[in-house]
C-alpha positions as CSV (number, residue, x, y, z in Angstrom):
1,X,18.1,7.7,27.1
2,X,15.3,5.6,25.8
3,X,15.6,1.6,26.7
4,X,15.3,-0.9,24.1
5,X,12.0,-1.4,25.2
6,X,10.9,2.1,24.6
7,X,12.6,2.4,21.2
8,X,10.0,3.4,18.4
9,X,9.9,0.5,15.6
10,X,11.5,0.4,12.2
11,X,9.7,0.4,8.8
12,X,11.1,-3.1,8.8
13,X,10.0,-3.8,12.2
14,X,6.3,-2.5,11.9
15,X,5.6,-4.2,8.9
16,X,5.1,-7.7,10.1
17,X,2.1,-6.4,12.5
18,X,0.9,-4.7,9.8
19,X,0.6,-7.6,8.1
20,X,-0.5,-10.0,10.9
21,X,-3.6,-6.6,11.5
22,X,-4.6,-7.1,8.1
23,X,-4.7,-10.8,7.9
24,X,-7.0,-11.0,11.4
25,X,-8.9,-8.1,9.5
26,X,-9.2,-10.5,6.6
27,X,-10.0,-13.9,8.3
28,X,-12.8,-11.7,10.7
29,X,-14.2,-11.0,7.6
30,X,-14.1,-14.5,5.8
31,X,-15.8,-15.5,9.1
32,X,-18.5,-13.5,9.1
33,X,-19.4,-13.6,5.4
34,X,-19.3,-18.0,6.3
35,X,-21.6,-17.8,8.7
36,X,-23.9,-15.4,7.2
37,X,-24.2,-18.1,4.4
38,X,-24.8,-20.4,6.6
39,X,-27.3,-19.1,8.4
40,X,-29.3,-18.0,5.2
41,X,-29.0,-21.7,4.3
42,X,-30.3,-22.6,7.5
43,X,-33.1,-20.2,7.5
44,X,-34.1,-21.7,3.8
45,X,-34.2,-25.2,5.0
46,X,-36.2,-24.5,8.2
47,X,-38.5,-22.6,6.0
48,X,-39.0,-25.1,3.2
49,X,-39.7,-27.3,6.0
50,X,-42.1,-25.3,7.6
51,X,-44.0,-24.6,4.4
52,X,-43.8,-27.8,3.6
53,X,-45.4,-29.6,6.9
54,X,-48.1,-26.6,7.0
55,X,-50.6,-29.3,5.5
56,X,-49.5,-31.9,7.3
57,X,-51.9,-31.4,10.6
58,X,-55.2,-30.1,8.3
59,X,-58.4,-31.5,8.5
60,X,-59.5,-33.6,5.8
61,X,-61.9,-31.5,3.5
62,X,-65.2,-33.8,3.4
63,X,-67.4,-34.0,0.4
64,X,-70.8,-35.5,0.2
65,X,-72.0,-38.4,-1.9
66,X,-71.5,-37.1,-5.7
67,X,-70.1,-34.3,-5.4
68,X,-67.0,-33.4,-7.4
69,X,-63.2,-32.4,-5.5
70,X,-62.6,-29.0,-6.4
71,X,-60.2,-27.3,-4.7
72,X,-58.1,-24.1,-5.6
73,X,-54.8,-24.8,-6.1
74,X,-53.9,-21.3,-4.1
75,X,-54.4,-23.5,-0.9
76,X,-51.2,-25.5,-2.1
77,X,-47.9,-24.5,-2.2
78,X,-45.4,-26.5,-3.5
79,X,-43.9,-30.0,-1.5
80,X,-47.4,-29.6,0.1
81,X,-50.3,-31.9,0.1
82,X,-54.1,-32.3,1.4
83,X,-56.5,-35.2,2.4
84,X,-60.3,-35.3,1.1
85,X,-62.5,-38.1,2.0
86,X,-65.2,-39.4,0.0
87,X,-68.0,-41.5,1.2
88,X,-67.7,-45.2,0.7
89,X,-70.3,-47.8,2.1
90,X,-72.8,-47.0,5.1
91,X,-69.6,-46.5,7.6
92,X,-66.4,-46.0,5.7
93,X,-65.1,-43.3,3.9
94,X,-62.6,-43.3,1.5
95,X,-59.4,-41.2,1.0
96,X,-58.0,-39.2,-1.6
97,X,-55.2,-36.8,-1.6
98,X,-54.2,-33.8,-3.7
99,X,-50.1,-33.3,-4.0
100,X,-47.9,-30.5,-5.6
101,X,-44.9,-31.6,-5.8
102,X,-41.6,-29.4,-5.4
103,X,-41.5,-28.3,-9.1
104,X,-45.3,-27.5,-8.7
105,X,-46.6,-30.8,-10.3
106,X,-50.1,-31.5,-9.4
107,X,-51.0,-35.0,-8.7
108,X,-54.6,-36.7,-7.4
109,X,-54.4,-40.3,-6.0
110,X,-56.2,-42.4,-3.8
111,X,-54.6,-41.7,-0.5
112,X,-53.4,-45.8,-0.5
113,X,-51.9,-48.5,-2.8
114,X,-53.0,-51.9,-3.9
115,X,-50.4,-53.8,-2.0
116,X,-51.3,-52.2,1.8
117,X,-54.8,-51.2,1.0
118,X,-55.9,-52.8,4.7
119,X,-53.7,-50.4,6.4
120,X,-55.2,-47.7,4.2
121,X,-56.6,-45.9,7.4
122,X,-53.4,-45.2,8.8
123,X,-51.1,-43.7,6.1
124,X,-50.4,-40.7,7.0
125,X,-48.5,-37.0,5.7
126,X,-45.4,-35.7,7.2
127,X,-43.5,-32.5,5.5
128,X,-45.4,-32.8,3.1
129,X,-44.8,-36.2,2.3
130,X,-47.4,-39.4,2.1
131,X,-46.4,-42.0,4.3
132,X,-47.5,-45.8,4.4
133,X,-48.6,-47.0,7.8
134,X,-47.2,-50.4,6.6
135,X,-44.2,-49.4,5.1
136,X,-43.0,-46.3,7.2
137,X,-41.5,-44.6,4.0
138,X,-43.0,-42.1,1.5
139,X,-45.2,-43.3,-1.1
140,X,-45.1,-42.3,-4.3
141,X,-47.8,-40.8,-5.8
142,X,-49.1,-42.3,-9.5
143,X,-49.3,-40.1,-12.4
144,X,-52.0,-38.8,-14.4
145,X,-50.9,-41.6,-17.3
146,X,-50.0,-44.3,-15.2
147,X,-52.6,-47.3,-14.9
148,X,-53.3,-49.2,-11.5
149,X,-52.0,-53.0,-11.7
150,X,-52.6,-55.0,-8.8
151,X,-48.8,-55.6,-8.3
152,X,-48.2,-51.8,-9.0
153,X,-46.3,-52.0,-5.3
154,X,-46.3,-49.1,-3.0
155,X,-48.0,-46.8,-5.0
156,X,-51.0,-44.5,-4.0
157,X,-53.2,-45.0,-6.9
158,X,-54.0,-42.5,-9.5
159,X,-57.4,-41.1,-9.6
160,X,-58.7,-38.8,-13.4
161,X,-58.5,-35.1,-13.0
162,X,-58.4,-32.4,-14.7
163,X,-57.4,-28.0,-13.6
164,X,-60.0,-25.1,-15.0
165,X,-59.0,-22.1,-13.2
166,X,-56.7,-23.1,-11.4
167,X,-58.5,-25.5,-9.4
168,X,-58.1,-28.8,-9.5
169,X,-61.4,-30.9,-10.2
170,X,-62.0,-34.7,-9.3
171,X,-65.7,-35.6,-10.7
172,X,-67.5,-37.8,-8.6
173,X,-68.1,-40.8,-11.3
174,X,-64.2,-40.9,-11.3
175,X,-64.1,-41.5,-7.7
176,X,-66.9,-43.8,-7.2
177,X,-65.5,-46.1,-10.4
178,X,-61.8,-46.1,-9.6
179,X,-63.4,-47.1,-6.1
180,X,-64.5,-50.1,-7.2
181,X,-61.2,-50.9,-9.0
182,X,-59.2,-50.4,-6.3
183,X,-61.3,-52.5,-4.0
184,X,-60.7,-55.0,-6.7
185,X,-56.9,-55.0,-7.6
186,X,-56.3,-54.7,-3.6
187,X,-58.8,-58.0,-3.2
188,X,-56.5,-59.7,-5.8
189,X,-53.3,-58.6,-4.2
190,X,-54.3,-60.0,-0.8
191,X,-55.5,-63.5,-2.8
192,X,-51.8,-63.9,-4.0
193,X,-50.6,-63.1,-0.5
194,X,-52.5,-65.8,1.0
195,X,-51.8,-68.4,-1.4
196,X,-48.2,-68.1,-1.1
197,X,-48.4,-68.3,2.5
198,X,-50.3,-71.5,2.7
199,X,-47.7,-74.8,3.2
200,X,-46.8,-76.1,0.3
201,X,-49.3,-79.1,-0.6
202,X,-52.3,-77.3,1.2
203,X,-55.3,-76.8,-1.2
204,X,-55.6,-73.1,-1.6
């Protein structure tokens, strides 16, 4: 004679494992389909990230005194941006950067703003993103519409452009004038910034 340990289950008895199989079943799954999701998340976000700080380490592309910045846009994928420097002076040459943005957005700036236009030699990009030297925080990048103002702020100042094939073409008279204007607006900026810091009472 069978112990009660040996006895086969009822229906009645059998159906709570059932039930507890099926839920493990069910929770194995739920688990798995989470963490696929969240490692297809992950993988997006290292990737965008990737793409996105490709330019970051590139040389600068150098261009000789007046010729235009062309550049196919093919080089630049979106949230990605690229320095070009321009002769300015006997020594110095000047920076500009070409941006497309995350919704493809092309933008053309003088790689610096008015206000930190002395530290203009050590902004720098990181994931795509241009960084003040001064500031330590992403500048933003002004518009094709959007006129320079000496107290514009931390903005890296807009240079003309236009796209034709889809390159993106900077002509040389537009660099070498809105040069000049941002030599200017940055020489006033630094005026006001020395006045104010003189005691008050002291001739400026």
């Amino acid at each position: 004679m069978l112990g009660p340990a040996h006895l086969p289950l009822t229906r009645k008895q059998q159906r709570p494992r059932k039930l507890s199989r099926q839920s493990w079943g069910a929770w194995t799954l739920l688990a798995g389909l989470l963490l696929a999701i969240w490692g297809t998340a992950a993988g997006i976000v290292w990737w965008t990230a990737r793409k996105a700080s490709a330019s970051d380490h590139l040389p600068a592309v150098t261009l000789e005194p007046d010729q235009d910045l062309v550049y196919d846009l093919w080089n630049l994928e979106p949230g990605q941006s690229r320095f070009f420097t321009y002769p300015s002076g006997a020594s110095e040459r000047l920076r500009l950067l070409v941006n497309r943005d995350s919704d493809g957005v092309i933008r053309a700036a003088f790689a610096t703003c008015t206000t930190c236009y002395s530290f203009r030699n050590q902004h720098y990009l990181k994931a795509g993103q241009f960084i003040c030297g001064r500031c330590r925080t992403a500048m933003t990048i002004g518009g094709q519409g959007e006129r320079m103002t000496p107290d514009k702020g931390c903005v890296a100042v807009r240079v003309p452009f236009s796209i034709e094939h889809n390159r993106v073409m900077v002509r040389a008279q537009a660099i070498q004038e809105g040069a000049k204007e941002l030599a200017e607006a940055a020489g006033k900026v630094a005026g006001r910034a020395d006045a104010s810091s003189k005691p008050p009472g002291e001739d400026p």
